[in-house]
VOBA-1610 file (N, C-alpha, C; in pm, whole numbers, padded with zeros to 5 digits, always signed):
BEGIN
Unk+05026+16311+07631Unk+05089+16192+07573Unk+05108+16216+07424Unk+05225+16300+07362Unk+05233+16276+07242Unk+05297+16187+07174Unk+05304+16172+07037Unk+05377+16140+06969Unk+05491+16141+06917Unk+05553+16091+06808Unk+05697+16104+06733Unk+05615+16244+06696Unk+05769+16359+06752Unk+05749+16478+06642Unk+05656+16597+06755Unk+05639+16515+06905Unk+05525+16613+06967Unk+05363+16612+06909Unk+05330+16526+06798Unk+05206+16482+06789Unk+05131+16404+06837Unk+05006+16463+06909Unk+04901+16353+06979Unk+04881+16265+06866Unk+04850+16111+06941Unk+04774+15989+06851Unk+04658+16071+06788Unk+04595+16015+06707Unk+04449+16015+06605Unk+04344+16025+06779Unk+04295+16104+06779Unk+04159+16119+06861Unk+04205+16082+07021Unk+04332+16149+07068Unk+04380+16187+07172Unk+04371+16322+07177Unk+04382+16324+07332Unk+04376+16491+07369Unk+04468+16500+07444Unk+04522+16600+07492Unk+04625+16671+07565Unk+04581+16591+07772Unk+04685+16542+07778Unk+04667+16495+07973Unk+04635+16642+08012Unk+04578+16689+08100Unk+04604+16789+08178Unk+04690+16758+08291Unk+04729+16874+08317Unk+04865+16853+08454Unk+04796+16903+08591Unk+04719+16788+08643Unk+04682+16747+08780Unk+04760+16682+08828Unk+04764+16713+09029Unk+04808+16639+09079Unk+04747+16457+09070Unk+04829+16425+09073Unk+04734+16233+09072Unk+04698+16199+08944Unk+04683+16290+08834Unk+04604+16245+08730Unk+04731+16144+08676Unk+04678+16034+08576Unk+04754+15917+08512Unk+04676+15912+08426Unk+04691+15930+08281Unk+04591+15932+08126Unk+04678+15767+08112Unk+04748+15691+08164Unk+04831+15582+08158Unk+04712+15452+08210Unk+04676+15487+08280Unk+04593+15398+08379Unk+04422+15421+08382Unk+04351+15340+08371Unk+04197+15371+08350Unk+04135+15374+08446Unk+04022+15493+08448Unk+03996+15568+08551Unk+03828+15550+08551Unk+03726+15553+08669Unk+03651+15495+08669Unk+03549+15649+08568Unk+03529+15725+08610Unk+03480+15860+08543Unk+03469+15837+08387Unk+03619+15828+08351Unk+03660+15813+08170Unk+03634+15702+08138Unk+03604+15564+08231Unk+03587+15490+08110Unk+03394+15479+08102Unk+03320+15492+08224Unk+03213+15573+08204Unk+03151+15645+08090Unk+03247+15779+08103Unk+03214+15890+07991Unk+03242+15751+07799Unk+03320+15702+07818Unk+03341+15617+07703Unk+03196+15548+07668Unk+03171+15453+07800Unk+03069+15368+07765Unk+02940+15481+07710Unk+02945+15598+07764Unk+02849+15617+07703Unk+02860+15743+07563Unk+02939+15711+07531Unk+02993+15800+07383Unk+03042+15878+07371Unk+03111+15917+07490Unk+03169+16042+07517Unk+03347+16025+07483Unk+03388+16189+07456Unk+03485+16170+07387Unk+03606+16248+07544Unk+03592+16239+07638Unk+03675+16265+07743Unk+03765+16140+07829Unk+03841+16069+07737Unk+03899+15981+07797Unk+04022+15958+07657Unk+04103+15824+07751Unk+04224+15805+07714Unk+04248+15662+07622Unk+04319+15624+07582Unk+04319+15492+07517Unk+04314+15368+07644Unk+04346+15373+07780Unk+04354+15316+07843Unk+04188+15244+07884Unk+04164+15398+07894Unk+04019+15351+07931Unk+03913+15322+07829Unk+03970+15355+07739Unk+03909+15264+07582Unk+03878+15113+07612Unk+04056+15130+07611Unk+04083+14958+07602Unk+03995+14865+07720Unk+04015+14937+07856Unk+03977+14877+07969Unk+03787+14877+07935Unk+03700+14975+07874Unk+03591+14953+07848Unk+03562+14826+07737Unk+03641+14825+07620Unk+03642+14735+07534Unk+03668+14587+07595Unk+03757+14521+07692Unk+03795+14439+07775Unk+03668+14453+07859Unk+03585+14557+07913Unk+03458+14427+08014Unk+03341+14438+07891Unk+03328+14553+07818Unk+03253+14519+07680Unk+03248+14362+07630Unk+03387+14289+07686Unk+03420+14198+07578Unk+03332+14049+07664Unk+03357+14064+07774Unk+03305+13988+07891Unk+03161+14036+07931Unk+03112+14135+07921Unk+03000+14154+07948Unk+02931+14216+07826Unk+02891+14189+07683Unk+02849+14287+07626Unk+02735+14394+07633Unk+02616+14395+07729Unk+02557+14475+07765Unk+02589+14582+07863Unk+02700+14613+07855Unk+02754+14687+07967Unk+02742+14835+07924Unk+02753+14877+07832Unk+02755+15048+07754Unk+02554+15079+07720Unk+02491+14941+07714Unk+02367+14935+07678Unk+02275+14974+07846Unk+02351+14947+07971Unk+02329+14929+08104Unk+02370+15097+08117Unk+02491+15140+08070Unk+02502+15285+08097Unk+02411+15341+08067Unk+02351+15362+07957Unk+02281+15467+07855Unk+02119+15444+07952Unk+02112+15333+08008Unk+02008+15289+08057Unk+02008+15419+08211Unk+02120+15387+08287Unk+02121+15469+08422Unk+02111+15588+08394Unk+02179+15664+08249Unk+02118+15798+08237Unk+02034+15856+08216Unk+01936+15734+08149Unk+01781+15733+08067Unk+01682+15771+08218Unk+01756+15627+08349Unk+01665+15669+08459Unk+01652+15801+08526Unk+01821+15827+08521Unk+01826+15993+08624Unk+01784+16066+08541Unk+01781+16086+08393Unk+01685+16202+08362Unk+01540+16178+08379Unk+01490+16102+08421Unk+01349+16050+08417Unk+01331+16117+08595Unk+01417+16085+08712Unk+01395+16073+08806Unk+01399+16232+08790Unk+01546+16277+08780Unk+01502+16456+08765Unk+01433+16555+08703Unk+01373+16485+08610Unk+01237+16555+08529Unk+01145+16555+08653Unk+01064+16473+08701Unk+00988+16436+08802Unk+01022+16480+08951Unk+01138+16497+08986Unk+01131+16589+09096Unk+01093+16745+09101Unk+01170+16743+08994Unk+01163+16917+08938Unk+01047+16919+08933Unk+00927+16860+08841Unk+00812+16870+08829Unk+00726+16858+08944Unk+00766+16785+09081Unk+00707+16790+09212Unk+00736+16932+09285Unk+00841+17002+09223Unk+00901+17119+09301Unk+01033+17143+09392Unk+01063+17036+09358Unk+01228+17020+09422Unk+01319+17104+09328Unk+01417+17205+09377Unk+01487+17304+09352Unk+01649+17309+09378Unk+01634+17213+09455Unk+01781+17221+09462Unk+01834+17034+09428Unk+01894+17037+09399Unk+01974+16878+09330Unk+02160+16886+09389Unk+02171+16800+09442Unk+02338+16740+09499Unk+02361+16628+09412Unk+02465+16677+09293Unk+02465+16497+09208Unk+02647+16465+09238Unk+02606+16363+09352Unk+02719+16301+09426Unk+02816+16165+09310Unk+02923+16207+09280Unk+03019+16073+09161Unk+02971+16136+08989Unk+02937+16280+09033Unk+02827+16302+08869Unk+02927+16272+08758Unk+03012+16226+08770Unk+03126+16171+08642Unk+03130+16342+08578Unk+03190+16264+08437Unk+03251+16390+08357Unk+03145+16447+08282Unk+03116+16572+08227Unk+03012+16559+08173Unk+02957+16553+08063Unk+02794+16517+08021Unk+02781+16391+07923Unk+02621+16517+07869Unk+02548+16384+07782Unk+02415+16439+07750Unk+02280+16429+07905Unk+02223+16523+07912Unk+02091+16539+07993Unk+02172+16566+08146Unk+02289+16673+08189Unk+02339+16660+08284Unk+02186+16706+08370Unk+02229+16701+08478Unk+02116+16739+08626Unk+02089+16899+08619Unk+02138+16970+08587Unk+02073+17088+08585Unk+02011+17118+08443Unk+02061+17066+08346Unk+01978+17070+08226Unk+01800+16999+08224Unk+01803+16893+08307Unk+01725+16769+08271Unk+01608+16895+08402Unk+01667+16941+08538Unk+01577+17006+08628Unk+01549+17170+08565Unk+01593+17266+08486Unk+01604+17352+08472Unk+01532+17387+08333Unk+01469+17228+08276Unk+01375+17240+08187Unk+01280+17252+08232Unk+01233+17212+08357Unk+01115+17242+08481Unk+01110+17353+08493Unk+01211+17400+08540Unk+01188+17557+08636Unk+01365+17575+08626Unk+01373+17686+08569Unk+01501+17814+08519Unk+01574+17810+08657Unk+01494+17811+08763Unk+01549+17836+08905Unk+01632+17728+08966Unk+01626+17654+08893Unk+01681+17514+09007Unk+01815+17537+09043Unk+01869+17466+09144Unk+02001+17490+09175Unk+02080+17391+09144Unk+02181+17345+09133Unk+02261+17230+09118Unk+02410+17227+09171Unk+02429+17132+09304Unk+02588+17172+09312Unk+02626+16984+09255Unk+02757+16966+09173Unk+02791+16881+09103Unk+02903+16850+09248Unk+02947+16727+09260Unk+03044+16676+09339Unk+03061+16505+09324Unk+03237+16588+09287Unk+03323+16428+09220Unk+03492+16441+09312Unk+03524+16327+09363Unk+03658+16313+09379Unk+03740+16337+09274Unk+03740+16347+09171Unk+03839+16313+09064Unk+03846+16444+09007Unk+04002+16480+09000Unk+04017+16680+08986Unk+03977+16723+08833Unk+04020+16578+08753Unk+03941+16648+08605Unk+03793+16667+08579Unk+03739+16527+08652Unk+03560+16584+08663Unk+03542+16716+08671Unk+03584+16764+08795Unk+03579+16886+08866Unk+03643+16994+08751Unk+03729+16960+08709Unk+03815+17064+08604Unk+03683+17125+08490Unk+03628+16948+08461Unk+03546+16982+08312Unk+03410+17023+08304Unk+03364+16964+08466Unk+03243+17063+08509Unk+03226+17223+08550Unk+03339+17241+08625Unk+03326+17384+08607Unk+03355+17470+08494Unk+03430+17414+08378Unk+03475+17452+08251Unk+03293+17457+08209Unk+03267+17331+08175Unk+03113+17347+08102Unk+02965+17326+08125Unk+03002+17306+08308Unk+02860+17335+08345Unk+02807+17425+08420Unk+02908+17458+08492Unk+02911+17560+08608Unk+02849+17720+08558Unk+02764+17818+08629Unk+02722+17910+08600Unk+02605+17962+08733Unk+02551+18022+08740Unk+02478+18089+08840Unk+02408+17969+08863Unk+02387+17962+08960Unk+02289+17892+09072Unk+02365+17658+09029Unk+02448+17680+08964Unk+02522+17578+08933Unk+02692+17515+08974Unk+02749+17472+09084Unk+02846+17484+09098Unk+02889+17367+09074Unk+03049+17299+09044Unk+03097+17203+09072Unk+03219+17188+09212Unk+03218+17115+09311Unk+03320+17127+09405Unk+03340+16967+09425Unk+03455+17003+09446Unk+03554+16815+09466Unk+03501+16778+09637Unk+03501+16594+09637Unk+03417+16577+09739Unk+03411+16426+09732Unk+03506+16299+09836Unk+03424+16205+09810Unk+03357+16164+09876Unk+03284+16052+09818Unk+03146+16005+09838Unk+03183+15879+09999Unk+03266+15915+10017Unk+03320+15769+10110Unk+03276+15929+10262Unk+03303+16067+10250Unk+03269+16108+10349Unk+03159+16216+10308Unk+03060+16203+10319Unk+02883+16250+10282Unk+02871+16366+10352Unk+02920+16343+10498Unk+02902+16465+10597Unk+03019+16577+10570Unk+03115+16591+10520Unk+03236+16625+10499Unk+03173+16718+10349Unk+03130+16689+10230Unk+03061+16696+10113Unk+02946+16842+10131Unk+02797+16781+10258Unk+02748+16870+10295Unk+02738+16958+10327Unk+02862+16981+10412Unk+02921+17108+10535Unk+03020+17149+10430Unk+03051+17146+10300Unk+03135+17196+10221Unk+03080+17372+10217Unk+03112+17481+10254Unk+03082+17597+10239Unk+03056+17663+10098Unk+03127+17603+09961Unk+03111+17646+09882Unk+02985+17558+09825Unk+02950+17442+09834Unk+02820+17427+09823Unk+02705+17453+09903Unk+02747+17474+10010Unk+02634+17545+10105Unk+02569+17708+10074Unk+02689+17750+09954Unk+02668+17881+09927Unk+02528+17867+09798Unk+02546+17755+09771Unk+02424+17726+09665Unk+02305+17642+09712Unk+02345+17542+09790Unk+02209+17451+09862Unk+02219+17465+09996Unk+02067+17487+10037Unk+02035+17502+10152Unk+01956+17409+10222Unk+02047+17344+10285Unk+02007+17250+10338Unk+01891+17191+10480Unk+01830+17310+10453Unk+01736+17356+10595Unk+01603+17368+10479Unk+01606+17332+10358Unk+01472+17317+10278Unk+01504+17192+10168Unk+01396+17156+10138Unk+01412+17030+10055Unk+01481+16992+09950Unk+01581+16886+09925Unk+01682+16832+09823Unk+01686+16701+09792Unk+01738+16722+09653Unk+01769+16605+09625Unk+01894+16534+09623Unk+01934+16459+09687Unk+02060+16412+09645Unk+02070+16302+09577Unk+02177+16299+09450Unk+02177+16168+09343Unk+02285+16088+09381Unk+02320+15969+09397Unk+02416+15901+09423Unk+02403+15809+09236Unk+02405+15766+09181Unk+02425+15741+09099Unk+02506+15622+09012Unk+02495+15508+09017Unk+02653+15444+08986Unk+02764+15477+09072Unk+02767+15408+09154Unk+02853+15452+09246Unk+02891+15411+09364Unk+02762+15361+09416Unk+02787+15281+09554Unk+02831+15169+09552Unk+02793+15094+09422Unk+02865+14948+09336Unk+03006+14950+09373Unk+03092+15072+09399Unk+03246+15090+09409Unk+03285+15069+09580Unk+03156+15073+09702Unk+03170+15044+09786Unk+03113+14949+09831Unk+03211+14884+09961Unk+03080+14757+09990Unk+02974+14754+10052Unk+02877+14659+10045Unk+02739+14681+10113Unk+02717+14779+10238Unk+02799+14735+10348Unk+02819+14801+10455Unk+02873+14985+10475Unk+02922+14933+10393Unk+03005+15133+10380Unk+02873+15190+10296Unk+02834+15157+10206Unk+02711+15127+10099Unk+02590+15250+10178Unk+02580+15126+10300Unk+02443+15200+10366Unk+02490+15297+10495Unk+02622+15304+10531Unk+02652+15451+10614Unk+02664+15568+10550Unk+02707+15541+10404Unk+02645+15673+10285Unk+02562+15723+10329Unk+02434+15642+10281Unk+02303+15668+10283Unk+02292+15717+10375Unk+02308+15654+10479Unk+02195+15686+10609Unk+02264+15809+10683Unk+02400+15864+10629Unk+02477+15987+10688Unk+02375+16109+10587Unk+02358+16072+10446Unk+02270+16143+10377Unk+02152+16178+10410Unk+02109+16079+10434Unk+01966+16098+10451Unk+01926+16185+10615Unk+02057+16160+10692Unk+02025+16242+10817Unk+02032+16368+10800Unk+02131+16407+10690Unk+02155+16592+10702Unk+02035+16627+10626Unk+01967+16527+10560Unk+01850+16619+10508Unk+01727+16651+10536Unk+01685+16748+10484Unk+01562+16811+10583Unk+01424+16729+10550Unk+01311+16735+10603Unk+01196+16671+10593Unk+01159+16693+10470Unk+01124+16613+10347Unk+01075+16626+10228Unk+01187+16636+10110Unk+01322+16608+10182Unk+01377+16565+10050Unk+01396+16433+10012Unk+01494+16413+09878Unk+01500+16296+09826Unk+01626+16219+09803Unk+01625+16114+09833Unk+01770+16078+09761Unk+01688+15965+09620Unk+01804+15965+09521Unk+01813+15927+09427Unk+01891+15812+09436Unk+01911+15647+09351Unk+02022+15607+09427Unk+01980+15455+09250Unk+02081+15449+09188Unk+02128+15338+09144Unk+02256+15248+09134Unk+02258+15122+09126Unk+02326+15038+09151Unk+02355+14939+09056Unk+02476+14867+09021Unk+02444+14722+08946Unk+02464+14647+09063Unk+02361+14549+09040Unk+02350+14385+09073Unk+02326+14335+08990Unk+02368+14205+09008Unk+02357+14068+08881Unk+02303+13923+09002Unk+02369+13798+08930Unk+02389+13692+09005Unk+02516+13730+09034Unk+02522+13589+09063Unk+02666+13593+09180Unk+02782+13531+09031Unk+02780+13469+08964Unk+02863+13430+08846Unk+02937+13619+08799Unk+02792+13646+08742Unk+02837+13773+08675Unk+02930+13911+08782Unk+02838+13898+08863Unk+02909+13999+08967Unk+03034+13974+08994Unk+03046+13828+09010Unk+03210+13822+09035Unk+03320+13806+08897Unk+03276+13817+08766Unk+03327+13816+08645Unk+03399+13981+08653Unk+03242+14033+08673Unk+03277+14163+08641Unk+03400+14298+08765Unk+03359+14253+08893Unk+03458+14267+08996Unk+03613+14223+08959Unk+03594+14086+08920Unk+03761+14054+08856Unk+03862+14132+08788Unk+03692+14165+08662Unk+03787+14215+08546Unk+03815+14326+08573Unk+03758+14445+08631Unk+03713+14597+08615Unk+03851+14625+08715Unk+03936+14700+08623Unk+04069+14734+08708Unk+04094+14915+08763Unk+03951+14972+08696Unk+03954+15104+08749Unk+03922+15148+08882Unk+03907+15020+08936Unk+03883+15087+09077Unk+03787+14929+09145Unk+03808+14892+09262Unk+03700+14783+09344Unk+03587+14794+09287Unk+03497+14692+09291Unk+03399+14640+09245Unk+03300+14595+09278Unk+03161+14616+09382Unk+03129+14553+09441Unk+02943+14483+09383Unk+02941+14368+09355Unk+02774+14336+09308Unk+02664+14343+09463Unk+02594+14406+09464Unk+02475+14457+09593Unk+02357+14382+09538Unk+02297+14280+09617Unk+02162+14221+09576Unk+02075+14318+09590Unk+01964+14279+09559Unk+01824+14355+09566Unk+01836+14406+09658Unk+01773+14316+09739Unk+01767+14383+09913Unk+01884+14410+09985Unk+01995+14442+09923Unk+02123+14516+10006Unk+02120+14669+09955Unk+02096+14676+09819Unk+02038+14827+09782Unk+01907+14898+09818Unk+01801+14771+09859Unk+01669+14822+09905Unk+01700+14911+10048Unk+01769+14837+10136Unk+01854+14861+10281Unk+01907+15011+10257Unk+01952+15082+10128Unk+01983+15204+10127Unk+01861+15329+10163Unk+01778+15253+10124Unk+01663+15376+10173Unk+01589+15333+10312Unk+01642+15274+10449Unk+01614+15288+10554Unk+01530+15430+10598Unk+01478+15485+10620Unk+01464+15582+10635Unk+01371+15684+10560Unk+01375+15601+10470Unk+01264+15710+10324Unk+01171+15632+10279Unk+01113+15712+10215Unk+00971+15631+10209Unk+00999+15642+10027Unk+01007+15486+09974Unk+00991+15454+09839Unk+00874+15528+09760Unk+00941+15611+09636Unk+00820+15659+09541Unk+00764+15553+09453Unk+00659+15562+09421Unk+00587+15434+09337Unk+00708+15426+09169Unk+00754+15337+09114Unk+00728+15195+09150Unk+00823+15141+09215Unk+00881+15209+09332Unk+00984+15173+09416Unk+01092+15112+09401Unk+01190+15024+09445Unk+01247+14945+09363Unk+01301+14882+09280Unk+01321+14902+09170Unk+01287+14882+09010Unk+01403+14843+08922Unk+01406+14765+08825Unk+01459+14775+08713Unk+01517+14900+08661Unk+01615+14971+08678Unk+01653+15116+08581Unk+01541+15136+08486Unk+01575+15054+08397Unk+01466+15032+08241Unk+01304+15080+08261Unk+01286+15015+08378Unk+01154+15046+08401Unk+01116+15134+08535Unk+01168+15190+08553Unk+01151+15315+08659Unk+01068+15437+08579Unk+00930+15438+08614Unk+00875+15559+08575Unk+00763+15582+08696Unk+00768+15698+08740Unk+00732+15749+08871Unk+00580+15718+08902Unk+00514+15668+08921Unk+00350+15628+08969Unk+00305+15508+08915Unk+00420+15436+08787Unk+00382+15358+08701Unk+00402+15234+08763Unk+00324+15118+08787Unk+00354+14963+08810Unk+00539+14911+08739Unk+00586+14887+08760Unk+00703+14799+08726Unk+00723+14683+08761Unk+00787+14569+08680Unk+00766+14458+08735Unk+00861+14419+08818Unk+00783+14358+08947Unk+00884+14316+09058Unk+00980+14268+09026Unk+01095+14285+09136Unk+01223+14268+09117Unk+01207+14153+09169Unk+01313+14041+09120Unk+01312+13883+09201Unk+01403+13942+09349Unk+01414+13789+09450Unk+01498+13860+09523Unk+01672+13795+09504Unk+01692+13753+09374Unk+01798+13734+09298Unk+01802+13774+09143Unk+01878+13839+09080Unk+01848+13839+08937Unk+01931+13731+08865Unk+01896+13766+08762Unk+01973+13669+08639Unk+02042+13768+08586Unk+02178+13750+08534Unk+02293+13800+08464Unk+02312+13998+08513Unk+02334+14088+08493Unk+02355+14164+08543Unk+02276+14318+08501Unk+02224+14387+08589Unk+02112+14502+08556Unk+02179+14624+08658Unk+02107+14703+08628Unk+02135+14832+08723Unk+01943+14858+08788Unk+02009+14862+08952Unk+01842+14863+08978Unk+01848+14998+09112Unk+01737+15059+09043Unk+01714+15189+09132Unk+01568+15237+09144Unk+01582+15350+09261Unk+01484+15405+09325Unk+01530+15539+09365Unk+01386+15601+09408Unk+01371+15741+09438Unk+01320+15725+09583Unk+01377+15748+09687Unk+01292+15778+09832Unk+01300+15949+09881Unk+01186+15961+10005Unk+01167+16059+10028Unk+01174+16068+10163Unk+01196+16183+10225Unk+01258+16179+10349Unk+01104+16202+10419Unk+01064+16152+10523Unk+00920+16177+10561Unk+00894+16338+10571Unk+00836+16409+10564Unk+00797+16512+10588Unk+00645+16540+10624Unk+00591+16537+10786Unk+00527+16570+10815Unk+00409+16715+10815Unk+00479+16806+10771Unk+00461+16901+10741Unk+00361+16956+10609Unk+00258+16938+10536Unk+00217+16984+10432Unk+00233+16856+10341Unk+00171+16723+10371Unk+00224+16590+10292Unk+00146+16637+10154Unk+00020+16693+10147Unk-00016+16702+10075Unk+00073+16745+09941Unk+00151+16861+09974Unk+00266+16900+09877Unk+00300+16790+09757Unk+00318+16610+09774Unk+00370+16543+09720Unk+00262+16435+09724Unk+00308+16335+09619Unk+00206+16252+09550Unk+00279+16123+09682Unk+00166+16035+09694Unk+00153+15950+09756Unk+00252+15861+09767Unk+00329+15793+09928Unk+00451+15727+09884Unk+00452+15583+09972Unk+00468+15478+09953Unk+00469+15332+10040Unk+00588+15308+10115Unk+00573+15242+10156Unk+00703+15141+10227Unk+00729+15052+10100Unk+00828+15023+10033Unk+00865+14941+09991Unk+00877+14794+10052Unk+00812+14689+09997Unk+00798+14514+09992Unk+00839+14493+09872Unk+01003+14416+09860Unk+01065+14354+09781Unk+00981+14224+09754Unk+00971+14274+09583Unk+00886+14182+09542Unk+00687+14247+09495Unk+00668+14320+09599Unk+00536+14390+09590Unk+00489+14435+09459Unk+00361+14428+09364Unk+00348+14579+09328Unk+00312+14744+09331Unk+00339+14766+09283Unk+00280+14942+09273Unk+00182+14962+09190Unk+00082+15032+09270Unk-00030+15084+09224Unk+00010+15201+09107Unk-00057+15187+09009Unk-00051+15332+08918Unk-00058+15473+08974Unk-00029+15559+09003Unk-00042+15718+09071Unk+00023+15796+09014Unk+00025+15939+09021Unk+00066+16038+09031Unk+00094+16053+08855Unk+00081+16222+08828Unk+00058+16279+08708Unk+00202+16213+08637Unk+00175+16152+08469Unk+00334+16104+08435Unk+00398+16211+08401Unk+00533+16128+08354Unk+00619+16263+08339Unk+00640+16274+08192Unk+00767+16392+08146Unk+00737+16453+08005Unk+00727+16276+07912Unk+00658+16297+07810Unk+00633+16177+07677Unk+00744+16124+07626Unk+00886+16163+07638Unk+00946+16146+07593Unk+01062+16041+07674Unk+01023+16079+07846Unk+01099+15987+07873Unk+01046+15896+07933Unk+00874+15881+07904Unk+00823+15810+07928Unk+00836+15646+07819Unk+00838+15692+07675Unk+00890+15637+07588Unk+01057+15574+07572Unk+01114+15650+07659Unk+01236+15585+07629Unk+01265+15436+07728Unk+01167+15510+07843Unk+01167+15359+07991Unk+01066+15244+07897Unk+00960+15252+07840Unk+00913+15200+07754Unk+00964+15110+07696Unk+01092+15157+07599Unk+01114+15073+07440Unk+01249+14947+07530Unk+01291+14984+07654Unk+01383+14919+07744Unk+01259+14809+07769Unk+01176+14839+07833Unk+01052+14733+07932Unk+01042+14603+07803Unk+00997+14688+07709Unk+00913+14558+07618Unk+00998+14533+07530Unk+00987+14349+07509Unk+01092+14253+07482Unk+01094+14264+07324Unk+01288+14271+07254Unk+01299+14343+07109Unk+01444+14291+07088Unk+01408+14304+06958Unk+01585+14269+06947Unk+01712+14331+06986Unk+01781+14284+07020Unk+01873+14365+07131Unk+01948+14481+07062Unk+01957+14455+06904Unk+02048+14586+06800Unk+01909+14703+06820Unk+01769+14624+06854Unk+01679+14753+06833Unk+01678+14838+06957Unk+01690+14780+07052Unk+01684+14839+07203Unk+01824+14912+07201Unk+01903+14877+07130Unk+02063+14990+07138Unk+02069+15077+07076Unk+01976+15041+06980Unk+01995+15208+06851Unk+01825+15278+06928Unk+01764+15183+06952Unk+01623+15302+07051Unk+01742+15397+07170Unk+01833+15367+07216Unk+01848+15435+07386Unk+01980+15484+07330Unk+02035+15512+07199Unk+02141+15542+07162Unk+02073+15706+07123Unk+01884+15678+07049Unk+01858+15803+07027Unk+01815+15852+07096Unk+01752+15799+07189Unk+01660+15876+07306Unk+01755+15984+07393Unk+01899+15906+07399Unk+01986+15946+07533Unk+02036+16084+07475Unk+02081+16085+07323Unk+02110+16221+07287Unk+02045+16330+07327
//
């Protein structure tokens, strides 16, 4: 999109020439990468972030939050010994990607990245991709289709334990399609892996504000217990459930209502039962919406223990944005 003269605008970049791509129209990936400071998007999706910014202002403060959790969740797997990671919608890429955040654990980890959208795919294999790291196109609407992909099968092996991240994302489908994801996921995987899985829910006011406005793509608000319903099958890691903000792995969090007030992102870590050597892994419940969690299992690195922290306990809201503005770098 240039200018008079063949000059890009001030802090535009060149469209790439994909099939489907539109730098015209705002795209759910770019305006993402926006909310959270990233410089891979278009004026459209500026504008379209600035417009639910404007209606929701905690909305870029809610991003920085979901990335704060998945690096928290993939520090802590890695640190249990999980080696291979599937990060399903992984958007474009940003600070603490999934093989950075697991590969501070252990050099070995594997990571295959998978996004519908051909520039994701373009900019991940441009700058993340490398041995034991792939990116391949894939959507999330067919899971089994994703798995049986050969070029990620050439990196994860799916006959030993994984993680798969769903991430922001299922919010774009409805409840029902929501949990045949899951539960298609959770079947191809072997005994002792994990899925990863966050969501926004709100009330019902906000959810439907924000569905209205958000023109990059359907919209869907999932109560508590319609995202709890995603881990059928797995057994919740302590503190199960949770607030994003306050997701730290063995740590108590405070129960979730079984409605919220105004709008949050709420996630969990489950584990696929594995009979085999339970000892391998730290202790895991059935999730009871509403329940608490007992304290367990060794914490994880100090740093992102501190960042779920300065989110939990109540501050002025400019202090909690410039805390998770530095942490997230």
């Amino acid at each position: 999109m240039t200018g008079p003269g063949g000059v890009l605008p001030a802090g535009e970049v060149e469209a790439p020439e994909l099939p489907g791509f539109d730098a015209t129209r705002p795209n759910v990936a770019r305006v993402y990468d926006f909310l959270l400071g990233g410089k891979d998007n278009y004026a459209a999706d500026r504008a379209e972030a600035a417009r639910l910014t404007g209606v929701f202002p905690l909305l870029p403060l809610r991003a920085r939050q979901n990335r704060l959790f998945l690096a928290r969740a993939v520090s802590w797997l890695a640190g249990q010994g999980v080696r291979q990671f599937i990060d399903i919608g992984c958007g474009l890429p940003t600070v603490q990607n999934t093989h950075q955040v697991a590969r501070a654990a252990d050099a070995g980890c594997r990571v295959a990245y998978v996004d519908r959208d051909p520039v994701v795919i373009c900019h991940a294999r441009a700058l993340l991709s490398g041995p034991g790291v792939i990116a391949v196109p894939g959507d999330l609407a067919d899971p089994d289709a994703i798995l049986a992909d050969p070029a990620l099968r050439a990196v994860i092996d799916l006959a030993e334990p994984a993680a798969v991240i769903v991430a922001m994302v299922l919010h774009f489908t409805d409840a029902a399609t929501a949990r045949g994801i899951t539960e298609a996921i959770t079947r191809a995987l072997a005994p002792g892996s994990f899925v990863v899985i966050s969501a926004g829910s709100g009330d019902a006011q906000t959810g439907a504000m924000l569905a209205r406005e958000y023109q990059a793509g359907p919209l869907f608000n999932h109560t508590p217990a319609q995202i709890g319903a995603l881990f059928d099958g797995l057994e919740l890691i302590p503190p199960g459930l949770a607030d994003a903000t306050c997701w730290v792995p063995g740590r108590a969090a405070p129960p979730l209502p079984a409605r919220l007030s105004g709008g949050h992102i709420v996630a969990g870590v489950g584990r696929k039962p594995a009979p085999a050597n339970p000892a391998a892994f730290p202790p895991a419940a059935k999730h009871k919406l509403g329940a608490p969690w007992p304290a367990a299992s060794p914490a994880p690195h100090k740093a992102l223990l501190v960042s779920a922290a300065v989110f939990c306990c109540p501050g002025p809201a400019s202090t909690v944005r410039a805390e998770s503005t530095r942490r997230s770098r």
